[in-house]
C-alpha positions in Angstrom: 3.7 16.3 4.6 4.7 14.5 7.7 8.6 15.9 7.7 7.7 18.3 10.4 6.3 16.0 12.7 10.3 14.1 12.9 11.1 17.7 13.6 8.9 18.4 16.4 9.3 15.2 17.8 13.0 15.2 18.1 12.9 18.5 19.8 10.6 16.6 22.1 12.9 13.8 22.4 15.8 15.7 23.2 14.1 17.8 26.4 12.8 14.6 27.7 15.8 12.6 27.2 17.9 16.0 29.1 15.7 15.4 31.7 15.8 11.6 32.0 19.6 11.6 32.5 19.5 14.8 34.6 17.6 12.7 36.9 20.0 9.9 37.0 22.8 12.1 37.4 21.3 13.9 40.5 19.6 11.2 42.3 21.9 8.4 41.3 18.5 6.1 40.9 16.5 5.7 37.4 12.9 6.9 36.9 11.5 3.6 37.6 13.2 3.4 41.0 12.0 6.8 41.7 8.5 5.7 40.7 8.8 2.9 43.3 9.8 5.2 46.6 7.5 7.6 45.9 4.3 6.8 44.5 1.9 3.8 46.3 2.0 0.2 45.8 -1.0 0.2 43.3 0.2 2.5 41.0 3.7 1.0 40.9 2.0 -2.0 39.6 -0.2 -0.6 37.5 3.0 1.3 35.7 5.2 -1.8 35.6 2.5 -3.3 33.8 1.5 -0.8 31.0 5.4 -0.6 30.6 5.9 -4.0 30.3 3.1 -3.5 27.3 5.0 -0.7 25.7 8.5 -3.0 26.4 6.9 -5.7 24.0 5.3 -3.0 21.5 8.7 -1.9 21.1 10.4 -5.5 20.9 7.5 -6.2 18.2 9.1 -3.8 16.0 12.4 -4.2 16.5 11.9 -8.0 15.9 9.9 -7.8 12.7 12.0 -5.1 11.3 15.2 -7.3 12.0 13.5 -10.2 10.6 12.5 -8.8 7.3 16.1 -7.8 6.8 17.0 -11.2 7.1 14.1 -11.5 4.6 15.3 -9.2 2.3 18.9 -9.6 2.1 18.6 -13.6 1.4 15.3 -14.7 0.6 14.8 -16.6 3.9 11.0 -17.1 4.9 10.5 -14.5 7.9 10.1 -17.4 10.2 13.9 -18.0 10.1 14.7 -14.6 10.3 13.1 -14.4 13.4 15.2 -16.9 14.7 18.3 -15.3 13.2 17.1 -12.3 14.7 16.6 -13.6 18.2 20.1 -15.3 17.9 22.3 -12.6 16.8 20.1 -10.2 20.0 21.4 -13.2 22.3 24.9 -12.3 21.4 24.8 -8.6 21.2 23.3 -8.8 24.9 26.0 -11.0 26.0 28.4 -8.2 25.6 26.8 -6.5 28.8 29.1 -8.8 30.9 31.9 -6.6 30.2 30.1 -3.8 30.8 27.4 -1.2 29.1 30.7 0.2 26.7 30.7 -2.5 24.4 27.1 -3.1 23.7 27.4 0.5 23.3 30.0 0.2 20.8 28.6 -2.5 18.7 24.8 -0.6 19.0 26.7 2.8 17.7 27.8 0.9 15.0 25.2 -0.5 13.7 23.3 2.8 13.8 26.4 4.2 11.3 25.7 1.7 9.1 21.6 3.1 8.9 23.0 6.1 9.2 25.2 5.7 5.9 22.8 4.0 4.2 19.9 6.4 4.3 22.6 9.0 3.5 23.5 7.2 0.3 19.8 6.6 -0.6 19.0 10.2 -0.3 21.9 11.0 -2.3 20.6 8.8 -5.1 17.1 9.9 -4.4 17.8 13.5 -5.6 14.8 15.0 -3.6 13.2 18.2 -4.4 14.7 20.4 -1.2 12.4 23.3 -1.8 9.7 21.2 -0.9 11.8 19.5 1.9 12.2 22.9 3.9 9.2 23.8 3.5 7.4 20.6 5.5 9.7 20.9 7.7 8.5 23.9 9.0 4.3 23.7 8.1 2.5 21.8 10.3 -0.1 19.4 8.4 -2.7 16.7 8.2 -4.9 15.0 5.7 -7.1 12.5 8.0 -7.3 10.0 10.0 -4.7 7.8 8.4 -1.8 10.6 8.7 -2.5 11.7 12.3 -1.9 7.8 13.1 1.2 7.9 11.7 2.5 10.7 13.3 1.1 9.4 16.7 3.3 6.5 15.2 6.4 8.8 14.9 6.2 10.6 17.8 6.2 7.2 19.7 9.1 5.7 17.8 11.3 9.2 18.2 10.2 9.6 21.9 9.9 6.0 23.2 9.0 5.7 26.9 11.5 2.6 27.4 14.3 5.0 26.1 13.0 7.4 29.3 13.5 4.4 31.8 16.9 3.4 30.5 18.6 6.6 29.9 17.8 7.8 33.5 19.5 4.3 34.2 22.5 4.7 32.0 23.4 7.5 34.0 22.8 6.9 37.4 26.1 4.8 38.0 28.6 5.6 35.2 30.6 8.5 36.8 29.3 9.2 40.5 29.8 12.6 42.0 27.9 14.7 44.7 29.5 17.9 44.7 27.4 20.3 43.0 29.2 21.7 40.7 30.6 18.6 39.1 26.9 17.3 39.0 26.7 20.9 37.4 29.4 20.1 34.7 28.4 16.1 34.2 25.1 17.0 33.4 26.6 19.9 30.7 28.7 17.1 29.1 25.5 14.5 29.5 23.2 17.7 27.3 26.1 18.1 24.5 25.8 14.1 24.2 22.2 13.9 24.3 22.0 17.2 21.3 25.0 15.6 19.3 22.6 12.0 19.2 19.3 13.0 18.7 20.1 14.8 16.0 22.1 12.7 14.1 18.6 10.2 14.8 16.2 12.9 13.8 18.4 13.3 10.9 18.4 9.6 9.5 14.3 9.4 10.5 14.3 12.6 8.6 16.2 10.8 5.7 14.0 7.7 5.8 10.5 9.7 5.1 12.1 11.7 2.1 13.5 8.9 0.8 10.3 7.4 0.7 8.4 10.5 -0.7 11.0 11.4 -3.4 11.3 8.1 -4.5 7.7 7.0 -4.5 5.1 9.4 -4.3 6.7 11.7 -6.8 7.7 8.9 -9.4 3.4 8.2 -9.4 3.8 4.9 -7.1 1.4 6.3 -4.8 0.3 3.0 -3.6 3.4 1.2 -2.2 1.9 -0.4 1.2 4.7 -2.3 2.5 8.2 -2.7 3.7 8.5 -5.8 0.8 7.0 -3.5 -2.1 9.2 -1.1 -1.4 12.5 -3.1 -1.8 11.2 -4.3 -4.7 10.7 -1.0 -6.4 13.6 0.3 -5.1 15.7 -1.6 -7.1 14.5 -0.8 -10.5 14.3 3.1 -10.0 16.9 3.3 -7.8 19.3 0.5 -8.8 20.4 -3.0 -7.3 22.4 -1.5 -4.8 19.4 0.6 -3.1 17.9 -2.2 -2.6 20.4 -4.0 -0.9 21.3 -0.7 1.0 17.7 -0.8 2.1 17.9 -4.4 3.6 20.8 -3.8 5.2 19.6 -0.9 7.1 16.5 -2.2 8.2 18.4 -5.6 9.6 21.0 -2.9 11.7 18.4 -0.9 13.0 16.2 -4.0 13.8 19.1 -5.6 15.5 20.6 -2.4 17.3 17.1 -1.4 18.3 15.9 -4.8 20.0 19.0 -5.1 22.1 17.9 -1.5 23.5 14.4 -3.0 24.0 15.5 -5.8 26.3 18.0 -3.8 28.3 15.1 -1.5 29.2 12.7 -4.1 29.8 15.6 -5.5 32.6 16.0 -1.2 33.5 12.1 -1.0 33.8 11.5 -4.9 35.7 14.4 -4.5 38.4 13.7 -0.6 39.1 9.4 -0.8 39.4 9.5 -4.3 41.3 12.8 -5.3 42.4 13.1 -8.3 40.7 16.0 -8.9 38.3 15.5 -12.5 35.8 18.4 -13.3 33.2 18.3 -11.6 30.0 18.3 -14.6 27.9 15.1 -15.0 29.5 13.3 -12.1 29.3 14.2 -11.4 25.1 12.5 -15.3 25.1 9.9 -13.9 26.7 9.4 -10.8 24.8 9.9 -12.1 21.5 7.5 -14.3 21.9 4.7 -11.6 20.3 6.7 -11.3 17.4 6.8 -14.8 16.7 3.0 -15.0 17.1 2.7 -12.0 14.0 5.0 -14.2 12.1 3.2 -17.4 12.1 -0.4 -16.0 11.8 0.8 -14.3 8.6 -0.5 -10.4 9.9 1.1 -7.6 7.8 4.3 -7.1 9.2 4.2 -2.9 8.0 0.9 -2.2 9.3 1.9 -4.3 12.8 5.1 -1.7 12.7 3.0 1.3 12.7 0.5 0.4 15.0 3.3 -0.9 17.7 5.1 2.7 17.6 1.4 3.7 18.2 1.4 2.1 21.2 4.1 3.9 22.1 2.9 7.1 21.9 0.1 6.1 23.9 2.3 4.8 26.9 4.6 8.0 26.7 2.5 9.9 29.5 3.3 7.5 32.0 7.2 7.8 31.6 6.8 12.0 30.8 4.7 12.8 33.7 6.2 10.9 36.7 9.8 12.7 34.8 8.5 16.1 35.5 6.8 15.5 39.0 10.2 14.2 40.2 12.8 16.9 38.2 10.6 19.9 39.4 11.7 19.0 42.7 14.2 20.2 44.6 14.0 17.8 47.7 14.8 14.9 45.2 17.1 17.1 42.4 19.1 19.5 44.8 21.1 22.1 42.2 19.8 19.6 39.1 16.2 20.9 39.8 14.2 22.5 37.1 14.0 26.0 36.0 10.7 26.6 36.1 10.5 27.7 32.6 11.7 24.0 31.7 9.1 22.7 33.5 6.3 24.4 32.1 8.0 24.0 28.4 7.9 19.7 29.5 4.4 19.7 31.0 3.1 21.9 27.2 4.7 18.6 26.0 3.2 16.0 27.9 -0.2 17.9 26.9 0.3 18.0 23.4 0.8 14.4 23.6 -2.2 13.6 25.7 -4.2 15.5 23.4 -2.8 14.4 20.2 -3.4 10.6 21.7 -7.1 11.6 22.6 -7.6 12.9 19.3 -6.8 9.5 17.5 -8.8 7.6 19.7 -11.5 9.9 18.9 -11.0 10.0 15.4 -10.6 6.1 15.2 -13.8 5.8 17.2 -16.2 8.5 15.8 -14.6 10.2 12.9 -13.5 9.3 9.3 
């Protein structure tokens, strides 16, 4: 029911992210930087906090999902795969001494390996494709419990830290200032962006009708959690599924959190100025997730309601992104049709209202 809400969301993903690296490109600063030179002191602060909220939000996931990986694969309590988890981020993140290319590398790899694995699980899932295409394309609800989780998807498929950091991966990696080559970077820059979210929105796409075809239409209409489902994919499914499972959710955990800490540093350095180590900013950040862990909360439902969060911090990083690419004193030729500009601001409103709507719904309705 939810398949076209991974649709419209990527499409949403991929116009902001175009516009995130456009902005890098023709300013050669990142959004937070921007954010900093032109809006007043208050609200800089104000930002830089509520991003610093989403920053752990998004580390919460990534963290837990890592750590029940660990969980799954060898039947290690989730405490210690936490601490596996925060080890093996520790190394992945010292790559960035050499540069952004090989934590690039390794984080591209390990998004094959999710990518592969939800490929093979579809495979074996045999899903009905009829039904597929056809909630793909209808938009629909049924309550309050399904309009959170697509608040929840659009905030994991968007992500606001994503917004910071792209703008930042871009700003430095090939310099030019003629206009036409800013012209012809930022073509290359949209081909990349198309090419990788929609090999994403493919493999998110994969991971919900994995989960309906192999649950909801075998009758196990009450599978609530990351751990059932391993369980019971292993008997319908076979031994392998189950381990292909694991393994997938330890990759994207692992991938996933090293992104989260470089665009906590992107979002830190560009809002206030102020640059501390890595090592101590994931200690810092994972401390949250090792708070979940020890108090014994549900580690699914604190997954959803993090990507939540997310949604709910996306208008801070979409709005300042259009207020600074419609103009042409900050973009020169990179500026904003003003078709795209009206197409973005339909899309920060959609998620305003969307976000209103739960909060309403949670408050007052059903």
């Amino acid at each position: 029911m939810l398949l076209w809400v991974i649709v419209v969301s990527n499409l949403m993903a991929m116009l902001v992210q175009t516009l995130s690296a456009k902005l890098g490109i023709a300013t050669g600063h990142n959004l937070a930087e921007q954010c900093r030179m032109h809006f007043p002191a208050p609200v800089v602060w104000v930002m830089w906090v509520l991003m610093e909220l989403v920053a752990m939000a998004t580390d919460l996931a990534e963290f837990l999902g890592a750590a029940l990986g660990f969980n799954l694969l060898f039947g290690i309590p989730l405490w210690q795969g936490g601490l596996l988890t925060a080890v093996a981020t520790f190394l992945i993140l010292g790559l960035e001494r050499y540069g952004f290319r090989p934590i690039e590398a390794v984080i591209t790899a390990l998004v094959g390996v999710v990518a592969g694995s939800y490929l093979v699980e579809t495979i074996l899932d045999k899903p009905q494709w009829g039904l597929v295409f056809t909630h793909a394309l209808v938009p629909q609800f049924a309550g309050t419990e399904s309009v959170l989780l697509a608040v929840g998807i659009l905030g994991a498929t968007v992500m606001p830290h994503a917004i910071f950091l792209h703008s930042a991966l871009m700003q430095d990696r090939i310099v030019v200032r003629e206009p036409e080559q800013l012209k012809r970077l930022f073509r290359f820059e949209l081909i990349d962006v198309l090419v990788a979210m929609t090999v994403a929105g493919l493999v998110n796409a994969a991971m919900l009708i994995m989960a309906a075809s192999t649950f909801y239409y075998k009758g196990l209409t009450d599978i609530g959690t990351i751990e059932e489902a391993h369980r019971t994919l292993q008997p319908l499914l076979g031994q392998a599924a189950g381990w292909v499972f694991a393994v997938s959710l330890l990759a994207s955990g692992l991938s996933s959190s090293s992104v989260g800490t470089m665009a906590g540093q992107v979002i830190m350095q560009g809002f206030l100025h102020w640059h501390i180590p890595p090592w101590i900013r994931r200690a810092v950040t994972m401390a949250p997730s090792l708070i979940v862990i020890a108090i014994g909360l549900n580690p699914t439902r604190t997954l959803v309601v993090s990507q939540v969060v997310l949604s709910f911090g996306l208008p801070f990083a979409i709005i300042p992104l259009i207020m600074f690419t419609r103009r042409r004193d900050i973009m020169g030729v990179l500026v904003n049709s003003r078709l795209t500009t009206v197409i973005a601001s339909i899309v920060a409103a959609i998620i305003v209202v969307l976000n209103v709507f739960l909060l309403y719904q949670l408050t007052f309705g059903a």
